[in-house]
C-alpha positions as CSV (number, residue, x, y, z in Angstrom):
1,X,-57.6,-9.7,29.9
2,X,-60.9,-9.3,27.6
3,X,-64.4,-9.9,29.5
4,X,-65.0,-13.6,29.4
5,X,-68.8,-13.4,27.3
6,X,-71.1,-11.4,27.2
7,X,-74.5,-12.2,26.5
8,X,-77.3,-9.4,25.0
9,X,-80.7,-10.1,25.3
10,X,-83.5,-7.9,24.8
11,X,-86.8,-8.1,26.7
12,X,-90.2,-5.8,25.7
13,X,-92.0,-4.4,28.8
14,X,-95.5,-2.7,27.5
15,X,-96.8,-0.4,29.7
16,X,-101.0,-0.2,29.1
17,X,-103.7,0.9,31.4
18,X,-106.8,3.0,32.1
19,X,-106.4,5.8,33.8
20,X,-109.7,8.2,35.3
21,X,-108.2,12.0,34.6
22,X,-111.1,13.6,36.0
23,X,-114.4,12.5,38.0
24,X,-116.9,14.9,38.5
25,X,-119.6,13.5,40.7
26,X,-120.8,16.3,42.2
27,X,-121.0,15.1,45.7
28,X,-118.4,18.2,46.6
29,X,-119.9,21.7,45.3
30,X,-117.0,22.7,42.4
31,X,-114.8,20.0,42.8
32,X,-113.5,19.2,39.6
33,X,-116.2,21.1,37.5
34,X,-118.0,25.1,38.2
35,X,-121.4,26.1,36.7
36,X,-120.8,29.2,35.2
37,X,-123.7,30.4,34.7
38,X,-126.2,28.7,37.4
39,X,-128.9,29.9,39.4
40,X,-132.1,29.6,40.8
41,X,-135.1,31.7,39.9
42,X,-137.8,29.9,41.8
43,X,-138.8,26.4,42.7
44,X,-139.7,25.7,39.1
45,X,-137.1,27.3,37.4
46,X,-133.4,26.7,38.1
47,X,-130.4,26.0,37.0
48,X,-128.6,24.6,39.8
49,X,-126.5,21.6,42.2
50,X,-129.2,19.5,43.8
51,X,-130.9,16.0,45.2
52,X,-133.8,13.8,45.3
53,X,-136.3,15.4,47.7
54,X,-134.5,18.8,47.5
55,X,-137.2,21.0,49.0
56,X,-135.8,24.4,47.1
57,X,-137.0,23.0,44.0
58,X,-139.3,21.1,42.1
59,X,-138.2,17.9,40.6
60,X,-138.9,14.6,39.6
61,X,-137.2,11.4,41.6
62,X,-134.4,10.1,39.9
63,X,-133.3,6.8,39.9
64,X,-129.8,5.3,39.4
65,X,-128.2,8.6,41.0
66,X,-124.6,7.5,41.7
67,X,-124.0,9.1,45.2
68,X,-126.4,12.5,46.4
69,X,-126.2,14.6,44.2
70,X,-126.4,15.4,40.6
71,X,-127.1,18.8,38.1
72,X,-130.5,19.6,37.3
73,X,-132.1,22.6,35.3
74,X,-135.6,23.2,34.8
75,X,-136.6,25.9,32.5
76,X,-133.4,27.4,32.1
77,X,-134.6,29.3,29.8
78,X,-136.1,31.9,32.2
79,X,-132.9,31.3,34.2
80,X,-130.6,32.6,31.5
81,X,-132.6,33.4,28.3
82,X,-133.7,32.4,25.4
83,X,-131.4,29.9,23.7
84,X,-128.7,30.2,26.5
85,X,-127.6,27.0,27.6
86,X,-126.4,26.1,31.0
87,X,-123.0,25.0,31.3
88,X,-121.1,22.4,33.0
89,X,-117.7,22.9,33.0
90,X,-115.1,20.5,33.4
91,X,-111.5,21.5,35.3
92,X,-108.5,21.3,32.9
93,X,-107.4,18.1,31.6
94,X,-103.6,17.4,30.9
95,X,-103.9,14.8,28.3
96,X,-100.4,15.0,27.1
97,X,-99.3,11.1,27.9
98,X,-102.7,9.5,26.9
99,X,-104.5,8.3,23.9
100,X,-107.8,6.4,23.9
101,X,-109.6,9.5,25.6
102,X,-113.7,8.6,26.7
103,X,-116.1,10.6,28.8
104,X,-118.8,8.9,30.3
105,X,-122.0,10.8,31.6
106,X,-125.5,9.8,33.1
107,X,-128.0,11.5,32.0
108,X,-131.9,11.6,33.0
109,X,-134.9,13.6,31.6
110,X,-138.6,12.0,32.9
111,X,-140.6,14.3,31.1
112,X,-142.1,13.6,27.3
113,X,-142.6,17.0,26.0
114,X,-139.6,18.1,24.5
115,X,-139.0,19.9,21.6
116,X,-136.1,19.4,18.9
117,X,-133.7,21.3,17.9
118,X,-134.2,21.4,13.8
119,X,-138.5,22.6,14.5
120,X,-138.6,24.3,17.5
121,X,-136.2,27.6,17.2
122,X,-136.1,29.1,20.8
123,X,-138.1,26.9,22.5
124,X,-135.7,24.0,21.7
125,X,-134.9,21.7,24.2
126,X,-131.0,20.0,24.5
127,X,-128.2,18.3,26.2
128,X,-125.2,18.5,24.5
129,X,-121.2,17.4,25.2
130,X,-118.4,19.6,23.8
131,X,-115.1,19.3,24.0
132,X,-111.9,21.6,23.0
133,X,-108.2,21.6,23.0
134,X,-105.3,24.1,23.7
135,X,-108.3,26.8,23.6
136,X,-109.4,25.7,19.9
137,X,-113.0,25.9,19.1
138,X,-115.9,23.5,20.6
139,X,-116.6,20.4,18.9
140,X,-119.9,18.6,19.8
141,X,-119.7,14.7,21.1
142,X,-123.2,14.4,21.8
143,X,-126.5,15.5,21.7
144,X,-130.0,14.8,22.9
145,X,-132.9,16.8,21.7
146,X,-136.8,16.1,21.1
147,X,-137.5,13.6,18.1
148,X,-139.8,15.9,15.8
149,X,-139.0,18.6,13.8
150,X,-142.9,20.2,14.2
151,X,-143.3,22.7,17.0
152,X,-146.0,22.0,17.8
153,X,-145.4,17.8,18.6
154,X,-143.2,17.4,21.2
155,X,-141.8,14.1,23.0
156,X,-139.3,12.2,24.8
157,X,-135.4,14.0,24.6
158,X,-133.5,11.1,22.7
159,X,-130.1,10.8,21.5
160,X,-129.7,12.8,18.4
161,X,-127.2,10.3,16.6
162,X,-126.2,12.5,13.4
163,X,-126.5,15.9,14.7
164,X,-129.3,16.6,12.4
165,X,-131.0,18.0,15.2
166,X,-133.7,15.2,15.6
167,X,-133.4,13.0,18.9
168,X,-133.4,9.5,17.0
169,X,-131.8,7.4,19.5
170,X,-132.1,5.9,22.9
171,X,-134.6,8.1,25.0
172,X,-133.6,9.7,28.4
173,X,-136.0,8.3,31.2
174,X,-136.5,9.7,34.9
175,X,-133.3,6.9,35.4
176,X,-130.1,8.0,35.3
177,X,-128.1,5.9,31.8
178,X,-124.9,5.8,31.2
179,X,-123.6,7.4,27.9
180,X,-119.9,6.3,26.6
181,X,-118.3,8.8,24.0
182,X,-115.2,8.1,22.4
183,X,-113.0,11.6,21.8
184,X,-110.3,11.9,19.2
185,X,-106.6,12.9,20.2
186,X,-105.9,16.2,19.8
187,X,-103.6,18.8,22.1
188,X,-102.0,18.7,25.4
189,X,-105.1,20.4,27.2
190,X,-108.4,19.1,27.2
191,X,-111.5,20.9,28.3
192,X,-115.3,19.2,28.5
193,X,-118.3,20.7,28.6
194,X,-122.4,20.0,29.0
195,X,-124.7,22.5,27.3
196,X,-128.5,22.0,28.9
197,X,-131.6,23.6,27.7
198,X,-135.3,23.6,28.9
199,X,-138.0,26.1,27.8
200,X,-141.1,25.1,30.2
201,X,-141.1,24.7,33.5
202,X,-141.8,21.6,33.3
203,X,-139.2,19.8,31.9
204,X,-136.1,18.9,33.6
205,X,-132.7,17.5,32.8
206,X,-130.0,16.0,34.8
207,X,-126.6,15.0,34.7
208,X,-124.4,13.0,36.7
209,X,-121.0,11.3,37.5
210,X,-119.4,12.8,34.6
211,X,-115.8,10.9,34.2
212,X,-112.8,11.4,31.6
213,X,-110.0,8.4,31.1
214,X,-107.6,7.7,28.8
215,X,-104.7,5.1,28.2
216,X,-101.4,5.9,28.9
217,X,-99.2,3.7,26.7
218,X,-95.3,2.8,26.4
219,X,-93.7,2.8,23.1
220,X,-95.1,-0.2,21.3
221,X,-91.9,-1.9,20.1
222,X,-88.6,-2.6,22.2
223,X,-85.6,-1.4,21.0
224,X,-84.4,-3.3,18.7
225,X,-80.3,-4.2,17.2
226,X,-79.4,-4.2,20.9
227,X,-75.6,-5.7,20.7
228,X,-72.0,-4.9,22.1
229,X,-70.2,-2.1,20.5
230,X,-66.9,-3.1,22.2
231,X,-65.5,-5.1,25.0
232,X,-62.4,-4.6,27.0
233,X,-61.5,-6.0,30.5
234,X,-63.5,-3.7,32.0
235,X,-65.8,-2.0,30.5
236,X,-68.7,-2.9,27.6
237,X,-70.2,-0.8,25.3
238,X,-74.0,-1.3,24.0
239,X,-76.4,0.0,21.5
240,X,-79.5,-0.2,20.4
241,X,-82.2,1.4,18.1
242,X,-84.0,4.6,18.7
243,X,-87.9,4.0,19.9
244,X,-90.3,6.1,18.7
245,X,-92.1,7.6,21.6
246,X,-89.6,6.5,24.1
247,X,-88.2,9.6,26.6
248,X,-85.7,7.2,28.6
249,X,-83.9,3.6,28.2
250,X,-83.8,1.7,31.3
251,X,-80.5,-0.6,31.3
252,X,-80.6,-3.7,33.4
253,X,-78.0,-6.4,33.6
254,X,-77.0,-9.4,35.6
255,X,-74.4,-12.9,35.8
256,X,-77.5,-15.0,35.2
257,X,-79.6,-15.0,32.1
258,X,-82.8,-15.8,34.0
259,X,-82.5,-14.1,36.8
260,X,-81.4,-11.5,39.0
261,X,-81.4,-8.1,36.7
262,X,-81.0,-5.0,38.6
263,X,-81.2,-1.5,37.0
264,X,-77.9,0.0,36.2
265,X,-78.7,3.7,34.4
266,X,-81.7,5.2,32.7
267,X,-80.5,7.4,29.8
268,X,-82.4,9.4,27.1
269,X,-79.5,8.5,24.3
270,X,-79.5,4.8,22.6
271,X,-75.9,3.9,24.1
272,X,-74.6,3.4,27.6
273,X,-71.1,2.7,28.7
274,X,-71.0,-0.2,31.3
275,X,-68.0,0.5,33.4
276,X,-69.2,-1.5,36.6
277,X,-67.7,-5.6,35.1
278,X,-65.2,-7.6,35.8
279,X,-62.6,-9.5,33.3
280,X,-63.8,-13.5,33.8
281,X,-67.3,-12.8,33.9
282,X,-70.1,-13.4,31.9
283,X,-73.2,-10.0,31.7
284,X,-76.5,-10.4,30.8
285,X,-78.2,-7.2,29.7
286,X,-82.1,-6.2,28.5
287,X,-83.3,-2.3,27.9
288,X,-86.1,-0.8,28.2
289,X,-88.3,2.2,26.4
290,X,-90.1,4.3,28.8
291,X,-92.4,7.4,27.9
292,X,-92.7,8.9,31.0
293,X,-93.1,13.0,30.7
């Protein structure tokens, strides 16, 4: 006896959401990020892990600091040299399952006498985001750097919109702002980095809370041309189109077209042998893409 009916239906299950890969709030001394080349020099010249009211140091109160503590450097230029930036690392990122990457940052600089990075040569003044993939080169996300190309004007450390080496945008205060940067997909590995740069003891910059997210996505279509290859009394064959994307096909089925669908395999192939019916009965099946690594 052939199989009564059998019904095949095919439902699409999107799988979207926000994930935070990496949060580097500095709260914990190396978690998730190192400072490979920090260090202190004096109270007025650092490079270094700190807080507000930090008695090591000299620094201006911040507000808007998201926990204790945050990364400050003043004059890092006597900390490290002339034109070497301090760093702050980020740990690896495995990026391989998301799209829709973003790293957000506060940042905070109270002083006005900053000098830009197209006028001033050596005694330039910066923050800027880099990121790389699979060990490929550094490409800049963002900068900040003093708005005027003479050395000898100076003035708040803005957002340098176009890289021309100008800060032309929004102004870094002694309050920590939050700073949103899109970055484009890329590699498997994902490495961030801040590059900070003072050249007088007293200016200072900051950064905090530093976090990297993403989206992790299902295949956007279902599979489609799901049918019945062949029926016999007690077994049914079904098909369906390949998913772009997809790693794994979830096969559900049940005796009630509205209800009651329990998983019955997961393969990585577009056809599944259903050996578990009856002859007399009616099945109900939907499948599922999944791009789980």
């Amino acid at each position: 006896m052939r199989l009564k009916f059998v019904l095949v239906i095919c439902l699409v299950l999107s799988f979207v959401k926000a994930d935070d890969l990496l949060i580097a709030d500095f709260e914990t001394a190396n978690q998730n990020y190192t400072l490979p080349n920090g260090g202190v020099v004096s109270a007025t010249d650092y490079f270094t892990r700190t807080y507000n009211g930090d008695p090591s140091i000299t620094h201006d109160v911040l507000g808007n600091v998201q926990g204790t503590y945050f990364i400050a450097g003043r004059d890092i230029a006597t900390v490290l040299g002339d034109g070497v930036s301090g760093q702050v690392l980020l740990s690896d990122i495995n990026v391989s399952a998301y799209s829709g990457l973003q790293v957000k940052c506060l940042l905070a600089a109270p002083d006005v006498r900053f000098d830009s990075i197209l006028g001033a040569g050596l005694n330039a003044d910066w923050i800027i985001g880099e990121y790389s993939y699979d060990g490929s080169n550094w490409t800049k996300f963002a900068q900040f750097t003093g708005p005027v190309a003479d050395e000898s004007a100076e003035g708040a450390l803005k957002e340098d919109t176009d890289f021309d080496g100008l800060g032309d945008g929004t102004a870094l205060t002694e309050t920590f702002q939050e700073f949103t940067y899109n970055i484009p997909d890329g590699g498997t590995t994902l490495k961030i980095r801040f590059l900070l740069m003072t050249d007088s003891g007293t200016e200072d910059v900051s950064i905090d809370n530093v976090r990297v997210s993403g989206t992790s996505a299902g295949p956007p279509d279902a599979p489609d041309n799901l049918i019945t290859v062949s029926v016999t009394s007690s077994e049914a064959d079904i098909s369906w189109d390949a998913v772009t994307g997809a790693t794994y096909y979830h096969i559900y089925r049940s005796t009630d077209p509205y209800s009651g669908f329990t998983q019955i395999n997961t393969t990585t192939g577009t056809s599944y042998q259903d050996t578990g019916v009856s002859a007399g009965n009616k099945y109900f099946y939907y499948v599922t893409a999944d791009n789980s690594k």
